[in-house]
C-alpha positions as CSV (number, residue, x, y, z in Angstrom):
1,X,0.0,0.0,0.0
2,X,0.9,3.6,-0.8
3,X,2.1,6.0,1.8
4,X,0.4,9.2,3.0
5,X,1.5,11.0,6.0
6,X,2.4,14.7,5.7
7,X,3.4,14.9,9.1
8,X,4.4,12.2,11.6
9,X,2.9,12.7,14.8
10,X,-0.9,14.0,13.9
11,X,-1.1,10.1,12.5
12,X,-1.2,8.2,15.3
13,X,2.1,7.3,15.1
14,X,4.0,6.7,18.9
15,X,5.5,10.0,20.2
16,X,8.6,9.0,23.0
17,X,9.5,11.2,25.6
18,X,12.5,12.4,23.6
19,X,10.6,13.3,20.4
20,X,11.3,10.5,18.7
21,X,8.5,9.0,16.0
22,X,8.0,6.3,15.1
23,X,6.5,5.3,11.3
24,X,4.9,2.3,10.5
25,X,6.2,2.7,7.3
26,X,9.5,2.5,7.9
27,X,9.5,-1.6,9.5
28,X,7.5,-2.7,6.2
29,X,10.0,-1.1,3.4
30,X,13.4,-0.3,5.3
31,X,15.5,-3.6,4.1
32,X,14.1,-3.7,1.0
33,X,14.9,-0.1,0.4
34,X,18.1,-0.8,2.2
35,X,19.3,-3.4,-0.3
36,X,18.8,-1.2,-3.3
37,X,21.3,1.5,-1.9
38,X,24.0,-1.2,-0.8
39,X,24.6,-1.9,-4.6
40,X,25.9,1.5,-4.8
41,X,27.1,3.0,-1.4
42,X,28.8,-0.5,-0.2
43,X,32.6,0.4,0.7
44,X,32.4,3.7,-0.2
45,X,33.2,7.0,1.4
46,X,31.4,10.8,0.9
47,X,28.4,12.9,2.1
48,X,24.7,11.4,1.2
49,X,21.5,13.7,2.0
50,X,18.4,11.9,2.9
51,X,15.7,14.7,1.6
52,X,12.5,14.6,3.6
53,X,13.8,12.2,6.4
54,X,10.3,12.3,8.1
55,X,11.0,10.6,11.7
56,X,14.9,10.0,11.2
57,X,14.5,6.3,11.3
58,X,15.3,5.7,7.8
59,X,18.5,7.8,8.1
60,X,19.4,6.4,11.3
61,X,19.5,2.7,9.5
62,X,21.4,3.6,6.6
63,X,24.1,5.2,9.0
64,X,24.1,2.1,10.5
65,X,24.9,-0.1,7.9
66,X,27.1,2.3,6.4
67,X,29.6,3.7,8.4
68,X,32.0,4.7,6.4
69,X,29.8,7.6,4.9
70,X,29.0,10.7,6.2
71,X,24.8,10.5,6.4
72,X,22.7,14.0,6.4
73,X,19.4,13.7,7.4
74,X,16.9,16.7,6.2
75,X,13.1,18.1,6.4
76,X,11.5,21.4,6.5
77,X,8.7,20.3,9.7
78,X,9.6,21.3,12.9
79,X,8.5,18.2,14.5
80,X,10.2,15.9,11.9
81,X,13.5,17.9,12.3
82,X,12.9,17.3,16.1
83,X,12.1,13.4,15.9
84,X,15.5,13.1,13.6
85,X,17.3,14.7,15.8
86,X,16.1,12.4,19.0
87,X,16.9,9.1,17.2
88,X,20.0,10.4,16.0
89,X,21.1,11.1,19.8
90,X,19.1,7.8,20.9
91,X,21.6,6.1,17.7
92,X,24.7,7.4,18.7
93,X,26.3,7.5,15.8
94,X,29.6,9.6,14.7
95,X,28.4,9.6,10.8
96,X,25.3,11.0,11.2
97,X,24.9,14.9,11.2
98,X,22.4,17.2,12.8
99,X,19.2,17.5,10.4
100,X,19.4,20.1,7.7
101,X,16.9,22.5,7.3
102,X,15.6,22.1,3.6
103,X,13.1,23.4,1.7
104,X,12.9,21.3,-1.4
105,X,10.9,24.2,-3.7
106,X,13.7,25.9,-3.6
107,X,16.2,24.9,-6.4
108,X,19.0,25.8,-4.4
109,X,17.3,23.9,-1.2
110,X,20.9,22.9,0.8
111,X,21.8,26.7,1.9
112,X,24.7,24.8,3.8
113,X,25.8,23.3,0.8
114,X,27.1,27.6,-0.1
115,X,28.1,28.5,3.3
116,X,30.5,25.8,3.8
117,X,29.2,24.3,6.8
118,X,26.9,21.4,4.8
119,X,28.5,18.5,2.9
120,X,30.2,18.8,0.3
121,X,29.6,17.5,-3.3
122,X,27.2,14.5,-2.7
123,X,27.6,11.0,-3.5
124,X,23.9,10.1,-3.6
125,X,20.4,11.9,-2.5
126,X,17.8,9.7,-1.0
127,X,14.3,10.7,-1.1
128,X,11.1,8.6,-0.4
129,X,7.3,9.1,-0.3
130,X,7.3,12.8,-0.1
131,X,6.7,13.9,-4.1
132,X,3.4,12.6,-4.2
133,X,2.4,15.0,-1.3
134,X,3.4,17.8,-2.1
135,X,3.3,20.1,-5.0
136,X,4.9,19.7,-8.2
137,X,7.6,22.6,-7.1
138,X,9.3,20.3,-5.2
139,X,10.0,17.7,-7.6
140,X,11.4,20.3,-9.9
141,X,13.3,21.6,-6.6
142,X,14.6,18.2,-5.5
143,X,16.1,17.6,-9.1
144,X,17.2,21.0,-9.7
145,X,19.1,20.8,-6.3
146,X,20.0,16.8,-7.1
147,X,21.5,18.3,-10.2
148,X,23.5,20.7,-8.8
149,X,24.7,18.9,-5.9
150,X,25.6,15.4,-6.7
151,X,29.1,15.0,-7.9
152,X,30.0,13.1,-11.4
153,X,28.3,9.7,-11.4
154,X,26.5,10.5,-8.1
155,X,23.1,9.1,-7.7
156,X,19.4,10.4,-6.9
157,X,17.2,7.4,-5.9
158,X,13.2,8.2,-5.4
159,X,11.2,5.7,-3.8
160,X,7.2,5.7,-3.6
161,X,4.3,4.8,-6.0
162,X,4.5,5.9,-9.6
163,X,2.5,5.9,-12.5
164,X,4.2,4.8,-16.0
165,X,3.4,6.2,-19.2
166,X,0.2,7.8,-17.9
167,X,-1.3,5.2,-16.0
168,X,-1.3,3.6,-12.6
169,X,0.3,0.0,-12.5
170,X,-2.6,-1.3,-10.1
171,X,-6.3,-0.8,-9.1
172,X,-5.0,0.5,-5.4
173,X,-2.9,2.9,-6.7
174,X,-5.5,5.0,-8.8
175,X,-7.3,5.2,-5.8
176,X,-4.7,5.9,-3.7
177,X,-4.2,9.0,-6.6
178,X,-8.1,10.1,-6.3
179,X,-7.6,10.4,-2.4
180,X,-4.3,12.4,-2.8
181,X,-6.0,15.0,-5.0
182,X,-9.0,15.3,-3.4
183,X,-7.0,16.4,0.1
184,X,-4.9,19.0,-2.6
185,X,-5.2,19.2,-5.8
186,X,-1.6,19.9,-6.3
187,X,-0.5,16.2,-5.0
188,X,-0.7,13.1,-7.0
189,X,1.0,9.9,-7.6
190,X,4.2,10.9,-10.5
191,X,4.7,9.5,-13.3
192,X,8.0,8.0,-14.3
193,X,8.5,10.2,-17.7
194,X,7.5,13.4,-16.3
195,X,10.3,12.9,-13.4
196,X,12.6,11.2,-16.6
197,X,12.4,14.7,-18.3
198,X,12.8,16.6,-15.5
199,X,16.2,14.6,-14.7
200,X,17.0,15.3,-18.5
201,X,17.0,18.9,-17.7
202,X,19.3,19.4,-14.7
203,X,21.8,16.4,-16.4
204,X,20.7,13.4,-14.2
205,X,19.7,10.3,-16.4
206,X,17.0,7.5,-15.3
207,X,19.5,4.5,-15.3
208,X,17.0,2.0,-13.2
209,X,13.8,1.0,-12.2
210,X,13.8,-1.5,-9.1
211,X,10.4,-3.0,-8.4
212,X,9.8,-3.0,-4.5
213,X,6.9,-4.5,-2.2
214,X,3.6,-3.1,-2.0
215,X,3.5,-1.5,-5.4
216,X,6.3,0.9,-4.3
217,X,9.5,1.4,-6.4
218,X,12.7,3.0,-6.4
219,X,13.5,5.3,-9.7
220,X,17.8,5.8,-10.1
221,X,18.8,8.9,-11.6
222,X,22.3,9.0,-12.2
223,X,24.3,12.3,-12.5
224,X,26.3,12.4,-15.6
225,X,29.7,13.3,-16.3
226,X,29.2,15.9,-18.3
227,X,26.1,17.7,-16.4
C-alpha cells in the first residue's frame, strides 16, 4: 500500500519522551529499500542527504549499515527535524549529522551546501514518499538541487508509487491517486517520464527502475559526467 503521511505525529504514530517518531512505514519497506542503496554505497566514502527524512528512522538505519559515509538527514517540519534529531542522539552515531533544514521548492534547497558548513559534493540523495504529497515545485526543486549537488556519477534514488506512461500500475494505486487530490489538488502519484524529463533537464539520467513491495518502487537517476 501507498504512503500518506504529511506529518508524523498527527497520525497516530508513537510520540517518545525524547521526540522521537516512530513510522509504521519504515519496518514494512526499510530492508528492501536498504538493499537497493547497498549496490551502490557499499565500501564507499562521501556525504549522502536523505531529503524529507520524516521521523529519522530511515537515516538512522542507513548510517548504521554504512559507516564509512557521512549521512545528512533533512526536512522542513519542525517536528520531523525534532524526531531526527532524537533518534540520531538515541543512535549514537559519529556519521550521522544534525538534520538540515531544507526546503525542497527551492532549487537551491541545501543553503549549507554555499556557506561551507553542509556536505560537500554529494555521493547520492535519498528521497522517499514525499513527491506525491506535495506540489509539483518540489519535484522540480529536488532535481534541480540533485542536479547541482551530486558530484559526477553520483546518484538520486526516489522511492514511492509511480504511475508509468500515464497510467497507474494497479487498481489501489489510482485510488490511492483520487484520495491524494481530493485532500490538494496539487499532490498526486508521478509519473515515471514526467520525473525522466525533469532529470533530463538538470543532467541526471533514469538509469534503473527497481520493483519494490507493496506497489512501491525505487527510480535511479544517475548524475552524468558531463552535467
Amino acid at each position: 500500500m501507498a504512503e500518506y503521511v504529511v506529518e508524523f505525529g498527527k497520525d497516530g504514530s508513537p510520540l517518545e519522551p525524547d521526540g522521537r517518531l516512530d513510522a509504521a512505514a519504515f519496518h514494512r519497506n526499510h530492508q528492501a529499500i536498504s538493499a537497493v542503496l547497498q549496490r551502490f554505497v557499499a565500501g564507499k566514502s562521501g556525504d549522502v542527504v536523505e531529503a524529507g527524512s520524516g521521523t529519522g528512522q530511515h537515516v538512522v538505519e542507513f548510517a548504521r549499515l554504512h559507516p564509512g559515509i557521512t549521512w545528512w538527514p533533512s526536512d522542513l517540519n519542525a517536528q520531523h527535524l525534532k524526531s531526527i534529531d532524537a533518534w540520531r542522539a538515541h543512535a549514537g552515531l559519529a556519521n550521522i549529522r544534525p538534520p538540515l533544514r531544507i526546503d525542497l521548492s527551492d532549487p537551491a534547497w541545501c543553503p549549507r551546501m554555499h556557506d561551507g558548513s553542509g556536505p560537500g559534493k554529494l555521493l547520492a540523495v535519498f528521497c522517499a514518499n514525499v513527491i506525491h504529497i506535495a506540489p509539483w515545485r518540489v519535484a522540480e526543486g529536488l532535481f534541480a538541487g540533485a542536479g547541482r549537488y551530486l558530484q559526477a556519477d553520483g546518484r538520486l534514488f526516489l522511492y514511492g508509487p509511480f504511475k508509468r506512461g500515464g497510467k497507474h500500475t494497479a487498481v489501489s494505486d489510482a485510488v490511492f491517486d483520487s484520495s491524494l487530490r481530493e485532500s490538494d489538488a496539487e499532490w498526486g502519484v508521478r509519473d515515471i517520464d514526467d520525473l525522466k524529463r525533469l532529470g533530463e533537464g538538470v543532467g541526471l539520467n533514469l538509469m534503473e527502475l527497481v520493483d519494490l513491495p507493496a506497489n512501491n518502487l525505487i527510480l535511479v537517476f544517475e548524475r552524468l559526467k558531463t552535467a
